[in-house]
C-alpha positions in Angstrom: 109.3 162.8 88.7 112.6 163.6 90.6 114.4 160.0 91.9 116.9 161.5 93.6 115.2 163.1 96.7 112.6 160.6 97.3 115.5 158.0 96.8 118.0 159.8 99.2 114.7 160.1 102.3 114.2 156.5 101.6 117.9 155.4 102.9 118.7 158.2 105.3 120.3 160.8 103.7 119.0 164.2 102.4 122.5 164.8 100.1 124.8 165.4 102.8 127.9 163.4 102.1 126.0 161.9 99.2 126.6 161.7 95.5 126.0 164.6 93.8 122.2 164.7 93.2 122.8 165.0 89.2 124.6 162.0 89.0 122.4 160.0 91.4 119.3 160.9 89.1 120.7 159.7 85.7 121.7 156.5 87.6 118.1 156.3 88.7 116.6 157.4 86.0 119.2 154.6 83.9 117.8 152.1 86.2 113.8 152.6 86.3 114.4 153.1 82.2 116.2 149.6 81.9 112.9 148.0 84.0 110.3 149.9 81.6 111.5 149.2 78.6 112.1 145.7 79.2 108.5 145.1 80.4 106.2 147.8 79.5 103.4 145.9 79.8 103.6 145.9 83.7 102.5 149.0 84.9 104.5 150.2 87.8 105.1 153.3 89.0 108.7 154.8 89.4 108.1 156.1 92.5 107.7 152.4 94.2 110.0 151.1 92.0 112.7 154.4 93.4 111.1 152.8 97.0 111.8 149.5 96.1 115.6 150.1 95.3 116.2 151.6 98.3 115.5 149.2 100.3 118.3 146.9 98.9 120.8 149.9 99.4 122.6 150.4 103.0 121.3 153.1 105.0 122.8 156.1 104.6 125.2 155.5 102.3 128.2 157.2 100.6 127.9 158.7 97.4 130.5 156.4 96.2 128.9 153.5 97.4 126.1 154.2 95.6 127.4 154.7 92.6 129.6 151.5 92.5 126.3 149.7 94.4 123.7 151.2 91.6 126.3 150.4 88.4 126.4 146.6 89.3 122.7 146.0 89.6 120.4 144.2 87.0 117.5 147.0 87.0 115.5 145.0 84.6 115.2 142.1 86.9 114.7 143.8 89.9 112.0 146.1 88.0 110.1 142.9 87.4 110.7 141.4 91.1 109.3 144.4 92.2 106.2 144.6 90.3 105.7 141.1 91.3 106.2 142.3 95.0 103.8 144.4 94.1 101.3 141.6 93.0 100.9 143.1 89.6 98.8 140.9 87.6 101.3 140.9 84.6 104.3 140.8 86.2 103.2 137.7 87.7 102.0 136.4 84.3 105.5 137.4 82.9 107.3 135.6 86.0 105.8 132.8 85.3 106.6 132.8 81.3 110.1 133.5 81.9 111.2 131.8 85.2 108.5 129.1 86.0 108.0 128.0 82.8 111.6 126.8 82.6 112.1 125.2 86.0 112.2 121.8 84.8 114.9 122.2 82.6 116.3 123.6 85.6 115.8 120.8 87.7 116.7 117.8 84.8 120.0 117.1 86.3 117.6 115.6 89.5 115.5 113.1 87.6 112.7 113.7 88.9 109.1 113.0 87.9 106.7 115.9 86.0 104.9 115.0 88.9 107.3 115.9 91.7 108.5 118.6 89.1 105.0 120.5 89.3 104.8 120.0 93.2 108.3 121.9 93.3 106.9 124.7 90.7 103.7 125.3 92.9 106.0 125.4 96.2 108.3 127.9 94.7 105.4 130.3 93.2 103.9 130.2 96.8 107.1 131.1 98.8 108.1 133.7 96.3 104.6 135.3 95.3 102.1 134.8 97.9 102.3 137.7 100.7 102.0 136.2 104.2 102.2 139.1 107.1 104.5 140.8 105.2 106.2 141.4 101.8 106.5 138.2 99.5 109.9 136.5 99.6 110.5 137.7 95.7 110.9 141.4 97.4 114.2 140.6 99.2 116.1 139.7 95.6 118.2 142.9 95.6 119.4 142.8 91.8 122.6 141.7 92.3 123.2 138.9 90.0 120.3 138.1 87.3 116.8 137.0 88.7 116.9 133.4 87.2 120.1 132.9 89.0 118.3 133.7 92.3 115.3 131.5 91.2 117.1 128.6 90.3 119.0 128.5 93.4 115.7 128.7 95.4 114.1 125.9 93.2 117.0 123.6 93.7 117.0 123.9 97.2 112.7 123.5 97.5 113.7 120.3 95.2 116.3 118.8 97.6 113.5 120.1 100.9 110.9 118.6 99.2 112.8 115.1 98.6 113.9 115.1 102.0 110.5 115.1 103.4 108.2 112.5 101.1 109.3 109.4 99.6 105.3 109.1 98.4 104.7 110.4 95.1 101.2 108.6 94.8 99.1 111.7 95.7 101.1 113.8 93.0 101.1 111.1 90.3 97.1 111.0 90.7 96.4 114.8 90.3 97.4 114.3 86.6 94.8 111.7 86.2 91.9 114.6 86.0 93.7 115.2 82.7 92.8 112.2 80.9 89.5 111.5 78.8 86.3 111.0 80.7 84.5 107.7 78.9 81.2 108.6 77.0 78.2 106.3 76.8 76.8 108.8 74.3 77.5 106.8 70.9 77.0 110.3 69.0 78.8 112.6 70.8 81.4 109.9 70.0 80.7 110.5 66.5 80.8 114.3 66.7 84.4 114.5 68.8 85.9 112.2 66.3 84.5 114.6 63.1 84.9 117.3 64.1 88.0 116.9 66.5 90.5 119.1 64.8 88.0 122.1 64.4 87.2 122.4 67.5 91.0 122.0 69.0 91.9 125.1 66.3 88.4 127.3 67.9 89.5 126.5 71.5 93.1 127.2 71.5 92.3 130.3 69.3 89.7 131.5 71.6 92.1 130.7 74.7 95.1 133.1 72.7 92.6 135.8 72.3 92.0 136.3 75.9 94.0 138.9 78.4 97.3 137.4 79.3 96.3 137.8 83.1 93.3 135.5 82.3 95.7 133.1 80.3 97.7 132.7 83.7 95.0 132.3 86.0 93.6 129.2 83.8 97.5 128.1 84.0 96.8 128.1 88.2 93.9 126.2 87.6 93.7 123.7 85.4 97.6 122.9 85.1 98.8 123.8 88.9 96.1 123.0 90.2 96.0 125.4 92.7 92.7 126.0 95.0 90.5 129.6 94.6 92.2 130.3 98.4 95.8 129.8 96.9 95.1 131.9 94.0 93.8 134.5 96.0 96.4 134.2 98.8 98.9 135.1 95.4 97.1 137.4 93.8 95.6 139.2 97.3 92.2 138.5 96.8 89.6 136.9 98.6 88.1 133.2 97.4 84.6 134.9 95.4 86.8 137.0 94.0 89.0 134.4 92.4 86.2 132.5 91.7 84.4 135.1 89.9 87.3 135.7 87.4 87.8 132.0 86.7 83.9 132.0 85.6 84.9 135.1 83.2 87.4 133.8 82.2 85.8 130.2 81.1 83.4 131.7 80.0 85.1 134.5 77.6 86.8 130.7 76.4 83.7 129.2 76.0 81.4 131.9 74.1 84.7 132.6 71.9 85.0 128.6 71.0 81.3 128.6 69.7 81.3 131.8 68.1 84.0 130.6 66.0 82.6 127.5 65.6 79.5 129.2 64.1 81.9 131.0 62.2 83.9 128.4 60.3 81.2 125.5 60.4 78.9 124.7 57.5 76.3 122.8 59.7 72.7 122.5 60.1 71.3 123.3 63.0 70.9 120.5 64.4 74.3 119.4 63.9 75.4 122.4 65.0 73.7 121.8 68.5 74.9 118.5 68.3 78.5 120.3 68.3 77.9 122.6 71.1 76.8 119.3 73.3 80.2 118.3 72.9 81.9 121.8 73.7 79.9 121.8 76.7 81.2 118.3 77.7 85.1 118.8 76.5 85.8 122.4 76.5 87.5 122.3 80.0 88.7 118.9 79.6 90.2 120.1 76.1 91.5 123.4 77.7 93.6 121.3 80.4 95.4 119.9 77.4 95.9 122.2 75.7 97.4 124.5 78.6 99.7 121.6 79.4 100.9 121.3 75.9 101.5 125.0 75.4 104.0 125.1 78.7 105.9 121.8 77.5 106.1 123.0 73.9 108.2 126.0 75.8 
């Protein structure tokens, strides 16, 4: 597609007074191919990515403004903001890997608890991804300067809010307690975990790798953020059902992978081999908390 014209209707000016349109369409073109190639997994299209950019340009301006404006941007963050804006599915999977991920080293100069840490990670997400009446808050980063610049500026400053507010980190401390073991009064299930422990860690974080990396992120949301169906589906712009159906895909893609690869690599009986499945049924979401939580502090 030409960038150019659509680019030029979108601020006000039809080339009158503006840069030459051959020069405005390399810069464009320099711009959307920056964004592509640095995520082509996230499907957007140029021309709301063209849209996009416009809308962080003054209206009706110069050609030389544009130019100078256009040269100093960082298209390959603002691609990704914009796909986010967009509430692409991967480009909030690869927000999360490369800006979330890393907001407590962010935030180590505060001191704070993992605790208050993960409260300050689920208020940014929500300010920056979820859509309210209009755009989410990620759509007004305008590319100049990098992204994680712009992020950790926001995080710091949710931080310092959030302080302000709540001197009572009790509720937050006792979220991560759904993390820890459940007792068993089942003497061999005991038996079982303990044998056959190590197989079972190696089937279930296999069988969480081989899923989508949308359905990867959405078990992050859920069993590390804990964030409710309606919060997932206020970022994703969804309804609750909807959420909730592709949680119970997703567990369950989990699930049928971990025993098919139990089968797989297993030299059991049958009976032991039921006896096994009783204790994927009882630890696989337990085990996948873990695991999830391990994978993001490993980062």
């Amino acid at each position: 597609m030409a960038f150019a014209p659509l680019f030029l209707a979108r601020i006000g000016t039809r080339g009158e007074g503006a840069q030459p349109p051959d020069g405005l369409e390399q810069q464009l073109l320099r711009c959307w191919r920056a964004g592509s190639e640095q995520w082509p997994d996230i499907p957007l299209g140029a021309d709301a990515f063209v849209c996009h950019l416009a809308t962080h340009v003054p209206h009706r301006a110069s050609g030389d403004a544009l130019a100078h404006l256009l040269a100093q941007l960082v298209p390959a963050d603002l691609f990704l903001a914009c796909a986010c804006a967009e509430g692409l599915p991967s480009a909030l999977a690869a927000f999360e890997r490369h800006h979330m991920v890393s907001l407590p080293s962010v935030l180590a100069h505060m001191r704070l608890s993992p605790a208050v840490v993960d409260e300050v990670r689920q208020r940014v997400r929500e300010r920056l991804l979820v859509r309210g009446r209009g755009a989410p808050k990620i759509a007004e980063y305008s590319g100049r300067g990098t992204l994680a610049n712009w992020v950790r500026v926001i995080s710091l400053r949710t931080a310092l809010s959030l302080l302000r507010t709540t001197h009572d980190e009790g509720p937050l401390s006792d979220a991560l307690l759904e993390l820890l073991p459940a007792p068993h009064s089942d003497p061999e299930l005991e038996v079982i975990q303990r044998r056959y422990h190590d197989e079972f860690r190696r089937a279930l974080e296999d069988a969480f790798a081989a899923l989508p990396s949308e359905h990867r992120y959405l078990l992050r949301l859920h069993f590390v953020d804990h964030l409710s169906t309606t919060k997932i589906g206020a970022l994703f712009s969804v309804n609750q059902s909807t959420v909730s159906r592709w949680l119970q895909s997703a567990q369950q893609a989990v699930h049928d992978e971990t025993r098919r690869l139990l089968m797989e690599r297993l030299d059991l009986s049958s009976q032991e081999f039921t006896s096994v499945l009783r204790t994927v049924e009882s630890q696989i979401n337990l085990s996948l908390s873990s695991i999830l939580n391990e994978s993001i502090h490993s980062k």
